[in-house]
N, C-alpha and C positions, 0 to 999 in steps of 0.2 A: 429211455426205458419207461414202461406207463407200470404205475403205482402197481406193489407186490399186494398179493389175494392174500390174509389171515387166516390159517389153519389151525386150531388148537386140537393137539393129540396128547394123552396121558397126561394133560395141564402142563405141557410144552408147549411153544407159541412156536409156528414156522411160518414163514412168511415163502411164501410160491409167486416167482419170479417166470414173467413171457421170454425172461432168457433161459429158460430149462435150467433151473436151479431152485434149491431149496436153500433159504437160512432160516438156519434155528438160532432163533433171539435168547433162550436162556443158556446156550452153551456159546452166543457168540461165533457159530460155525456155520461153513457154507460149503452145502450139499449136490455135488454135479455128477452126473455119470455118464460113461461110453462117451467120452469126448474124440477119442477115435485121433490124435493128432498122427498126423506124417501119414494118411492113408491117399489124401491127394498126390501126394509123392507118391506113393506108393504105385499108386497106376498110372503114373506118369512114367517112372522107370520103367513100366511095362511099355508102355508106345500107347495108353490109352491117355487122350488132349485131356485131361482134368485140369480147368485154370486153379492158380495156387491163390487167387483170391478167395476162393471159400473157404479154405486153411487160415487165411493172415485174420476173417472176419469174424470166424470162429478166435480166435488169438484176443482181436479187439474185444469181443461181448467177454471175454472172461478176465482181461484186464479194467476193464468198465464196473463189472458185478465187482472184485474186491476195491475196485475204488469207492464205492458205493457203500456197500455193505461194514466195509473197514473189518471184515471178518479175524478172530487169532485163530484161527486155522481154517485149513480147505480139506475136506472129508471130500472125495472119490472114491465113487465106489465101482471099481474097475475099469479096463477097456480105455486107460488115458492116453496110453500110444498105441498105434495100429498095429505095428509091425516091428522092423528092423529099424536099424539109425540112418536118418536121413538128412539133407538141408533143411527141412521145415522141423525138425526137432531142435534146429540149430539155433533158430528164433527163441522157442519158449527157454531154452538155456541163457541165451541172455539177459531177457527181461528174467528171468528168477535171480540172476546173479545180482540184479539191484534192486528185488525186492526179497529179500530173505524174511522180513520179520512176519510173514504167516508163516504157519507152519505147514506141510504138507502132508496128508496121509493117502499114500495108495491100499484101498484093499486089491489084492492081485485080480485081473481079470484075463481070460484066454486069451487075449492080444497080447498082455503086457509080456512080451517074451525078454528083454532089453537084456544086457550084462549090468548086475547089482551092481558094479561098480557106478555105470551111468546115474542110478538112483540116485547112488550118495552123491556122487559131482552136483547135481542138484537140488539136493538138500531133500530127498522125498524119504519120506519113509515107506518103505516095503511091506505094506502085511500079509502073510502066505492065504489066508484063511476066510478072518473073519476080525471087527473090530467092536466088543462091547463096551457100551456107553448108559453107564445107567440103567434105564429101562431097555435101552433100542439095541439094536446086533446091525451092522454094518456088514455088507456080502455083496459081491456082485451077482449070482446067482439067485432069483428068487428063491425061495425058503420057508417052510412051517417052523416055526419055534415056539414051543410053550411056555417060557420063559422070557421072551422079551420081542417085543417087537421088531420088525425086519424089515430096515430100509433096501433095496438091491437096485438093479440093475439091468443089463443085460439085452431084455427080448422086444427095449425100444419101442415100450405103448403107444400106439394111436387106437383114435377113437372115432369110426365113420358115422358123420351126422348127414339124415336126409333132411331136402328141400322140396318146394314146388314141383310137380313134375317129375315124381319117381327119381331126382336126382341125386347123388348124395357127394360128400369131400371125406376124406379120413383127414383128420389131426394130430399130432402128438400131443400125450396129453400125462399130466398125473396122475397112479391110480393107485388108489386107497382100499385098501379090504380091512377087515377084521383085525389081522394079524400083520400087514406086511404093504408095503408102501413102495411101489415100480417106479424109479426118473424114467421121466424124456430121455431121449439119448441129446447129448448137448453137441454134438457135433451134426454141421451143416449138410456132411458128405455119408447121412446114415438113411435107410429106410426104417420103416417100425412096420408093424403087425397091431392088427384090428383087434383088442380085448371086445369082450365081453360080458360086461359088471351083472351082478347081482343087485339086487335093491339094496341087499348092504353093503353095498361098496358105492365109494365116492371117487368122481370123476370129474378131471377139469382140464378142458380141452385148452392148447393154446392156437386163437383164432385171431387172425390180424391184429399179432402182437400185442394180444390181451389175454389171460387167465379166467377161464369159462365156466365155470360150476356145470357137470349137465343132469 
């Protein structure tokens, strides 16, 4: 993993990770969205070939980040299971059963449809809504709030950069406004949509596995 980029917001420190994650150094929390697990399955039960190693690799980078980070808790902010219950949600149920001591918070996102009981079997916490922290508000949904700032989710930024030759790539990226702060989607098996920043907003692409300012 190549060294995380330094963001300071509201004299919070977050450190912006090429695995689509955020941690925040003064709460000691790590911040991931739309991990999308079991959605390889998911079209695989349909008859569409999706190999399940983009599932197990997505698995790996987020067993990697808390080994790393040593985070007390995993802030998501929605969209962490894709669907219904499958074998590849069988996985993250084991590896949480030996590592309990993060803690886990789901804010709910439109995937997360799952039976609460599953939640509790592994240890996540459920939020219907929205998760306030201080200054920040935790949502899956982007969001205006005039009261604290809004980390979300959801609509999966990239960000198309041209080259030589009228050419251009889209990338996922972090995107920073004013008011509200959009993850990557952290899963391998997601597309994103093209933002559009303003001069006040900040943006950082991830490009061969580096954190881009652009």
């Amino acid at each position: 993993m190549t060294p995380p980029v330094k963001f300071v917001l509201k004299e919070n420190v977050f450190w912006l990770s090429s695995e689509k994650a955020i941690f925040w150094e003064d709460k000691n929390a790590l911040i991931i969205s739309d991990l999308h697990f079991g959605k390889t399955g998911h079209f695989r039960k349909s008859g569409i070939a999706v190999p399940q190693a983009v599932y197990k690799k997505d698995l790996q980078r987020l067993f990697h980040l808390v080994q790393f980070f040593k985070p007390q808790q995993l802030l998501i902010v929605g969209d962490m299971f894709h669907s219904e219950e499958n074998k590849e949600i069988e996985l993250f149920k084991r590896w949480r059963n030996d590592n309990t001591h993060t803690s886990v918070k789901l804010i709910k996102g439109n995937h997360d449809i799952l039976e609460e009981r599953m939640y509790d079997e592994m240890q996540i916490e459920l939020i219907p809504d929205e998760l306030r922290i201080g200054d920040f508000i935790f949502a899956h949904h982007p969001t205006e709030n005039s009261e604290a700032y809004v980390f979300s989710g959801h609509i999966h930024p990239g960000v198309r950069l041209s080259g030589l030759g009228k050419q251009s790539l889209r990338f996922p990226c972090f995107y920073f406004t004013p008011s509200q702060a959009i993850l990557p989607a952290f899963g391998g098996f997601t597309g994103f949509v093209a933002v559009e920043p303003t001069r006040q907003d900040k943006v950082f692409a991830i490009v061969n596995n580096n954190v881009v300012p652009i």
